[in-house]
C-alpha positions as CSV (number, residue, x, y, z in Angstrom):
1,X,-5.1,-37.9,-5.9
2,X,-2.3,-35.8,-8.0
3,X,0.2,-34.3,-6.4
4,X,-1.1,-31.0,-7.6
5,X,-4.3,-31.6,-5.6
6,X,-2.6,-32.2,-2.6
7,X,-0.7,-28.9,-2.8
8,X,-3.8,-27.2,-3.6
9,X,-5.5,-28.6,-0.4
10,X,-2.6,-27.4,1.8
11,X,-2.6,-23.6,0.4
12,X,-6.7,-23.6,1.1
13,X,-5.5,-24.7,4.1
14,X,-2.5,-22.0,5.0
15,X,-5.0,-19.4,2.6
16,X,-8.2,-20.2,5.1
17,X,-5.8,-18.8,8.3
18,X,-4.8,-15.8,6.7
19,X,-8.1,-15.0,5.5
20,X,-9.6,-15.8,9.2
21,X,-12.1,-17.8,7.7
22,X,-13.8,-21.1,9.1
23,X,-14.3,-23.9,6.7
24,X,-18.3,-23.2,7.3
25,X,-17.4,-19.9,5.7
26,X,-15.7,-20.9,2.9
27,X,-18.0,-23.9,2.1
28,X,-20.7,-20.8,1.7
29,X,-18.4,-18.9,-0.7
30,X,-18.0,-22.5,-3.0
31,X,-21.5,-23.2,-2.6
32,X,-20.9,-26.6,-0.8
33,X,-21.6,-28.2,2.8
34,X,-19.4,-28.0,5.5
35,X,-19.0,-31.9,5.1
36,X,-17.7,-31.5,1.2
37,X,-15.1,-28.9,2.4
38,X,-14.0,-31.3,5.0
39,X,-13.8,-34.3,3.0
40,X,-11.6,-32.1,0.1
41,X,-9.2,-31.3,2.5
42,X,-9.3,-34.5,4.2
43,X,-9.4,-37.4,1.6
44,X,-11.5,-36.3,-1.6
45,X,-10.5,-34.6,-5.0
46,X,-12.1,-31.3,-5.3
47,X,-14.0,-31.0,-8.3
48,X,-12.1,-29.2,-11.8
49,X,-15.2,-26.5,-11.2
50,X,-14.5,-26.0,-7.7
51,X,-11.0,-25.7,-7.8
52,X,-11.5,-23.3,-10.5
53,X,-13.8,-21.3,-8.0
54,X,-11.1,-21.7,-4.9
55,X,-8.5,-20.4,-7.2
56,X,-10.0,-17.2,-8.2
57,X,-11.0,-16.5,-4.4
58,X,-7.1,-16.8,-3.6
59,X,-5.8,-14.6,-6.7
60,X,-8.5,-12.2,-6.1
61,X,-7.7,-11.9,-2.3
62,X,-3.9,-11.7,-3.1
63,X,-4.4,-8.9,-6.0
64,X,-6.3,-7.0,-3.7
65,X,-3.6,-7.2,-0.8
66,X,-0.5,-6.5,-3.9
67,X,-2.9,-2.8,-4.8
68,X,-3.5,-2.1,-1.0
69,X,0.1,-2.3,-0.6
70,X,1.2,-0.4,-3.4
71,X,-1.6,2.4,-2.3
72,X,0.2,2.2,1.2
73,X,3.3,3.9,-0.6
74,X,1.5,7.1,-1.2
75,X,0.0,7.4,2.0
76,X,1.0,9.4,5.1
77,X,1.0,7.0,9.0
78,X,-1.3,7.8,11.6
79,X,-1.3,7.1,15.1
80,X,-3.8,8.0,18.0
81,X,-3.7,6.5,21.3
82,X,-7.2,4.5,23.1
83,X,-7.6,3.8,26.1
84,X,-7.7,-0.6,26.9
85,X,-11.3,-0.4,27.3
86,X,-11.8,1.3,24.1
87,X,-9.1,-0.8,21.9
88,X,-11.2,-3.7,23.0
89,X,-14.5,-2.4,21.9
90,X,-12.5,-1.6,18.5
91,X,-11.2,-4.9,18.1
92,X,-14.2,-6.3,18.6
93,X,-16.2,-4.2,15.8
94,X,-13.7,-4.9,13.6
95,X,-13.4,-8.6,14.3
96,X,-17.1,-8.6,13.5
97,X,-16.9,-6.9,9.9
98,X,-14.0,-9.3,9.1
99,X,-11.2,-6.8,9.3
100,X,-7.7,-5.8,11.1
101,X,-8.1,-3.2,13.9
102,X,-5.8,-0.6,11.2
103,X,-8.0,-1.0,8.5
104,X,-11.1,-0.7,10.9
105,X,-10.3,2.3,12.3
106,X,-8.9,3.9,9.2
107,X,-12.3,2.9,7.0
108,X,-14.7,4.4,9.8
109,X,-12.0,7.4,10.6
110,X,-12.7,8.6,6.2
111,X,-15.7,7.4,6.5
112,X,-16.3,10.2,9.4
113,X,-14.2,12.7,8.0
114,X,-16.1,12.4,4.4
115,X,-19.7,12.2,6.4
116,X,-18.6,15.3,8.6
117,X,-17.5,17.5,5.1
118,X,-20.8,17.0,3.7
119,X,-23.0,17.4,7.0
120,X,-21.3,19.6,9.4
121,X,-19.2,22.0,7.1
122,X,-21.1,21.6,4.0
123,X,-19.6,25.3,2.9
124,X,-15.7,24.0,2.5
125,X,-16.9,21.9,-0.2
126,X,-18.3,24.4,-2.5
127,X,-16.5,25.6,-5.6
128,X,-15.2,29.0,-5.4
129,X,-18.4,30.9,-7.2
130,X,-17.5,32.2,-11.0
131,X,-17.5,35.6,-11.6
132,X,-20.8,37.7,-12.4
133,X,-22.0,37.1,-15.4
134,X,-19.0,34.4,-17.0
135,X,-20.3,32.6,-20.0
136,X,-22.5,34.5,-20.7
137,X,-22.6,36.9,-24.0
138,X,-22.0,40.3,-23.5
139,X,-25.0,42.7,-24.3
140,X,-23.1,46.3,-25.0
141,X,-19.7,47.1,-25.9
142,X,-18.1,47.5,-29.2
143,X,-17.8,43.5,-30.3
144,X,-21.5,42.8,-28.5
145,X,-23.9,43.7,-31.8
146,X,-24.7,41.3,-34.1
147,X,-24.6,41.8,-38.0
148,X,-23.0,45.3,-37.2
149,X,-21.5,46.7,-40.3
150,X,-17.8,47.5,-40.9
């Protein structure tokens, strides 16, 4: 096995943590067994295919966490303050879709906000109305007749 293989296998490895994402997980996402993904780590070369595959997953997971954080410079911070009881129930949610508590609360928090605009106070989105009558040609008035001789 190349050296390059084995530092492959241990950022998978250090890349799997981050991601909180079991090797059953991933082995779905590269379209393999549980059993393949544990023998690549363990012993076996990963396929030229594969390792394409892997490698794309990583970049794309890292350029989505580089323009999150550059987005995080124009944004303004947030607090509230829960209860235990209810930072548990949030932690939990957000465990299940995958996510940190922050960017559980903040999806479902715009999510709400957006939902609430369109529903609840449908009138503050509405365009300011155009005066009477704008666009359209005038019927009177000096400049108004066609063909009007000079």
């Amino acid at each position: 096995m190349s050296e390059n293989q084995d530092e492959l296998k241990a950022q998978i490895k250090v890349w799997l943590k981050q991601q909180k994402m079991t090797r059953e997980e991933f082995a779905a996402e590269c379209f393999v067994s549980p059993n393949t993904v544990r023998n690549w780590l363990a012993r076996v070369s990963i396929p030229k295919n594969k390792e394409a595959l892997i490698r794309l997953m990583m970049e794309k997971t890292e350029r989505e966490k580089e323009l999150k954080e550059a987005a995080r410079a124009h944004w303004k911070p947030f607090a509230i303050m829960v209860n235990t009881d209810d930072y548990k129930l949030i932690e939990k949610a957000a465990r299940k879709d995958n996510m940190t508590v922050e960017e559980w609360a903040e999806g479902i928090l715009i999510r709400d906000a957006q939902e609430r605009m369109e529903h609840v106070y449908p009138e503050s989105l509405r365009v300011a109305e155009e005066p009477k009558g704008y666009g359209i040609p005038r019927t009177s008035g000096p400049d108004s007749a066609p063909n009007k001789p000079r």
